[in-house]
C-alpha positions, 0 to 999 in steps of 0.5 A: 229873674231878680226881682226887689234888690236893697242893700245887704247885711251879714244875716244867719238862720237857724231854727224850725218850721210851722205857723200858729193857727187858730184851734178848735180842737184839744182835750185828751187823755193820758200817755203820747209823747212823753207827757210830762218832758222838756222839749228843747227846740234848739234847732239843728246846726246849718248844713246838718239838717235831719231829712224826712222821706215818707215811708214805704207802707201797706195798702191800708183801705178807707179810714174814717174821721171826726173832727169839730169843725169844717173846712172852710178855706184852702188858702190858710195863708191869710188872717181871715182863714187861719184856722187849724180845722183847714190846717187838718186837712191841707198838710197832707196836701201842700207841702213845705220845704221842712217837716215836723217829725216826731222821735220819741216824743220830740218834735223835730224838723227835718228837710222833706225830701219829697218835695225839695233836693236840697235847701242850702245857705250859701253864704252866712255874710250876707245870708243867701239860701238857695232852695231846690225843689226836686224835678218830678214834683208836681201839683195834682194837675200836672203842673210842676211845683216851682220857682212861681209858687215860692214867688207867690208866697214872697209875694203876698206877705211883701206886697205893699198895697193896702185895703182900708177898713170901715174904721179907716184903718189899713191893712195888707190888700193880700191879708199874709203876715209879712214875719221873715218874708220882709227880710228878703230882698230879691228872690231869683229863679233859676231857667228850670224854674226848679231853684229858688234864690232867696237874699236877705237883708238881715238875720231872720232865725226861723227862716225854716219856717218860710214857704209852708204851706205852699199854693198853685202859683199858676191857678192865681196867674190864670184865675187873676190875668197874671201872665207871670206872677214873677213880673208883677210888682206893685206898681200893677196896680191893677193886677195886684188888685186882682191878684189879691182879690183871687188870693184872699177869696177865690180858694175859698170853700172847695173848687177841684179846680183851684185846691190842688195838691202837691203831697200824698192826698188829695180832696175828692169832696167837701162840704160843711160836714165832711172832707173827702181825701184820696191818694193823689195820682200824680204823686211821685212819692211812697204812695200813702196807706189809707187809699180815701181818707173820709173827714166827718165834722161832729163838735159834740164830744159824747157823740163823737165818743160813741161813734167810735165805741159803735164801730162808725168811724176809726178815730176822732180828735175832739174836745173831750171833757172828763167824762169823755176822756174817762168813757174812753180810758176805760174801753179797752177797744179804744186807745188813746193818745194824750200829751202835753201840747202846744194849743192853748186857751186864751181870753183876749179883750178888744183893744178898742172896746169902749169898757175894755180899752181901759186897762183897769177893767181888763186887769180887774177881770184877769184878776177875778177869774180863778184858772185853777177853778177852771182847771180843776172842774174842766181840765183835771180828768183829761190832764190830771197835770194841768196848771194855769199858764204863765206865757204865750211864747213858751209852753211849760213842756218847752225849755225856757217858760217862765211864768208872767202871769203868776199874779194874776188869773187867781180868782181874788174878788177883794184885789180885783174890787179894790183895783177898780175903785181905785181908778174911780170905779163905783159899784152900782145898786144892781152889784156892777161896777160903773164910772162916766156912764159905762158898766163893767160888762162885756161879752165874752164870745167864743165858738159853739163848744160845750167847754168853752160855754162851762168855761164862761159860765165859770168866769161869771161866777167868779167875777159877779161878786167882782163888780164885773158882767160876763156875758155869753156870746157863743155862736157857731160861726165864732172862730170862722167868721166874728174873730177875724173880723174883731166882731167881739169885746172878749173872745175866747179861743185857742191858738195852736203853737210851735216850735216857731216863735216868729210864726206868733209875730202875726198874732200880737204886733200893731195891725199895721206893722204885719199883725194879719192875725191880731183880732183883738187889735192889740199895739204896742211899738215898744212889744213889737220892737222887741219881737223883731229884735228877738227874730234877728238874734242868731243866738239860741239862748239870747233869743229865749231871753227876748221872747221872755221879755216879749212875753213880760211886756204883753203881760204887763198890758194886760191884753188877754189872759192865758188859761192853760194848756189843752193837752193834744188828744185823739182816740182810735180803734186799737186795730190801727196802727199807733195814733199820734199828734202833731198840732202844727200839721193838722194833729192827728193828720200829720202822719196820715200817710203812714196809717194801717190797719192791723185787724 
């Protein structure tokens, strides 16, 4: 079936797999994959993709886990679940066509073999891949995983129907970001339903990334009244309707019947507290090591700490602070892994707040926080190497970062009076600045986290001799709920990069031209025009040099203020076998299939 036909240009991809997803979790200790090493995320030549098999292992009985945060959604597809603490759990569960493997210390992407025979691009000009998904792969109901479930996600992120918000603004009805999905103009199933056909109309570099995190097409279809999600079009009004409304809430929480598997494990139970993961048995792969996986959610770090040194649980992936991670260093019980990552904390201020949509205020503010300060007093006993971050396309572990935040972020309390009161800003009896009746005071919001309340007490100290009111907005339900729904003037929170750059594209371009994930309601064409161009550019080195200037550009608004990088951590008893870190698969979880016991 051919479906959505336009016309055609020379296309090219190359590139990796991932999505950027909002992050709970960081801080660690020393040692992991080369701390210190510059990644190179040049993607492998087409046809001469690396393959990934999950391996042959030992029955390795029950672990347990803690984690920060809850399970919350098993579709992490869309802006309002996107959050890594549902990536934890869903990456041993739904499976993509292309895997994040770690080779001595190097993130690579390799073609999972478990779930697909092969993915091959037929023709470069115009650009036709053709996906095959192997015969015995099946969701954990029996069904097989198809052509309707590649389908679905097309789909979602293309579908032209709109909701309109309470400030009449329109978004997609289907919340998905439409990055790379948009570029391709007919998806063709075969009569087995087994190969996926996929035309584009132009070049998308990072088509590797597209149709991650895969979902059970067929529970959409008998949950919406969709007899064949292959049919639907947008002129259904109706089913589209319908389609959506189960999409964007029917996989909310957990139902056995709807969160189904396609990959070694899958859930038994789950709550607020904890995740219940089993081996899948109608898994047709090596089966998994650990035979139960228990998730247990504990967002306080000592605590979590002293579970593991008593034995209670076998690993935890928490936000240590420095005594933690010292606690932990210094227990020989105890290993532990730290790298330099790709999480990062960030401050994004809200576009269309009435004291922060002036860009003034936002640079004041940027200018008076002292990262370094942060840094030093939060940061160093976890990564003694730590430095303010300068870019939100590349990380400092990754080739091509450039530092465009260098003169900002310093802590500089006269530059940052003097930026005000230049633009007309006068400084009040009570030490706030103020211009046409509004003060410089906002809320910076952020999820229950004892770093994050020390970071913002910091921000305060630094920018009240400033002129400028930093208020603490922290609630529990910050990054599940008030973010997603812009329900801040600052947030700060951490995205999980990687080696994807178009996966960010959600995050900062205009709400209307695909940014499901921008919270801060960010828009800049001229940003977005660059990111595109940057997405269509086959050339390596060229690409690098767009993303810079993508980069330079959202700097140069001032829209948020990157902090720096959280380095990835977990620790684990010293009779497990080594203890890894992948972000974009759930950190600890990413190779949770291979984990043993050894005493």
């Amino acid at each position: 079936m051919l479906v959505r036909r336009s016309k055609l240009v020379s296309a090219l991809a190359v590139l990796a797999s991932g999505a950027l997803v909002l992050s709970a979790c960081g801080g660690g200790d020393t040692g992991g994959t080369g701390a210190g090493a510059t990644q190179d995320q040049r993607p492998a030549e087409i046809g001469n993709d690396e393959e990934f098999t999950r391996p042959e292992v030992a029955d390795s009985g029950e672990f347990t886990m803690v984690r920060e945060g809850a399970f919350k959604d098993y579709n992490n597809n869309t802006g309002a679940a996107n959050n890594f603490q549902n990536t934890v759990v869903l990456s041993n569960m739904q499976l993509a066509p292309y895997f994040y493997d770690l080779v001595n210390g190097q993130i690579v992407i390799k073609l999972d073999k478990d779930l697909m025979d092969s993915v091959t691009v037929v023709t470069e000009e115009p650009l036709k891949i053709e996906w095959k998904i192997r015969g015995e792969a099946v969701w954990s109901d029996g069904e097989p995983v198809s052509c309707k479930d590649f389908y679905l996600q097309w789909f979602a992120a293309t579908s032209t129907a709109k909701t309109t918000g309470d400030d009449g603004s329109e978004a997609s009805l289907w919340d998905a970001s439409p990055t790379g999905y948009d570029q391709i103009t007919a998806v063709t199933c075969s009569e087995d339903m087994k190969t996926v056909t996929t035309d584009f109309s132009e070049p998308f570099a990072d088509y590797r990334a597209l149709f991650s995190s895969l979902l059970p097409a067929h529970v959409l279809e008998r949950e919406a009244g969709i007899e064949d999600i292959t049919k639907l079009t947008d002129a259904d009004t109706a089913k589209v309707q319908a389609g959506a409304e189960f999409y964007t809430t029917g996989w909310v929480g957990f139902d056995p019947e709807l969160a189904l598997s396609n990959g070694p494990f899958k859930m038994q139970a789950a709550n607020d507290d904890e995740v219940v993961l089993v081996r899948n048995d109608k898994w047709w792969g090596n089966p998994a090591g650990p035979s139960k996986i228990t998730i247990r959610v504990n967002n306080d770090a000592q605590s979590a700490a002293q579970q593991l040194q008593n034995r209670e649980v076998d690993i935890i992936a928490i936000q240590a602070d420095g005594a933690v991670a010292q606690q932990l260093r210094g227990d020989s019980s105890i290993k532990t892994f730290a790298a330099p990552g790709q999480t990062y904390e960030h401050i994004d201020f809200r576009m269309d707040h009435p004291v922060l949509q002036d860009k003034v205020v936002r640079q004041a503010a940027s200018m008076c926080i002292n990262r370094q300060d942060m840094i030093d007093k939060l940061v160093k006993d976890v990564d003694p190497n730590a430095k303010p971050l300068g870019n939100v396309m590349f990380m400092p572990n990754e080739a091509g970062y450039e530092d465009h935040y260098a003169n900002t972020g310093s802590g500089d309390v006269d530059a940052a009076k003097k930026i005000m009161e230049d633009a007309g800003w006068t400084l009040g009896a009570d030490g706030i600045y103020e211009k046409a009746g509004q003060k410089a005071s906002f809320r910076l919001g952020h999820r229950i986290v004892e770093r994050r309340a020390q970071t913002v007490r910091l921000a305060q100290s630094h920018c009240a001799p400033a002129g400028i009111d930093i208020q603490d907005d922290q609630t529990e339900n910050f990054n599940d709920t008030r973010l997603p729904a812009s329900d801040f003037d600052a947030a700060l929170f951490a995205w999980v990069g990687t080696a994807v750059k178009s996966s960010a594209r959600g995050n900062y371009v205009c709400r209307e031209a695909g940014g499901s994930a921008n919270y801060n309601r960010y828009c800049n064409p001229e940003m977005d025009k660059k990111y595109d161009e940057a997405n269509r550019e086959l050339d390596y080195d060229a690409r690098t040099k767009l993303l810079n200037e993508v980069d330079s550009l959202m700097a140069a608004d001032a829209h948020m203020l990157p902090l720096f990088v959280l380095p990835d951590f977990a620790a684990a008893q010293a009779t497990l076998s080594d203890i890894t870190y992948v972000g974009a698969l759930g950190g600890v979880t990413w190779d949770a299939f291979k984990w043993q016991k050894n005493g």
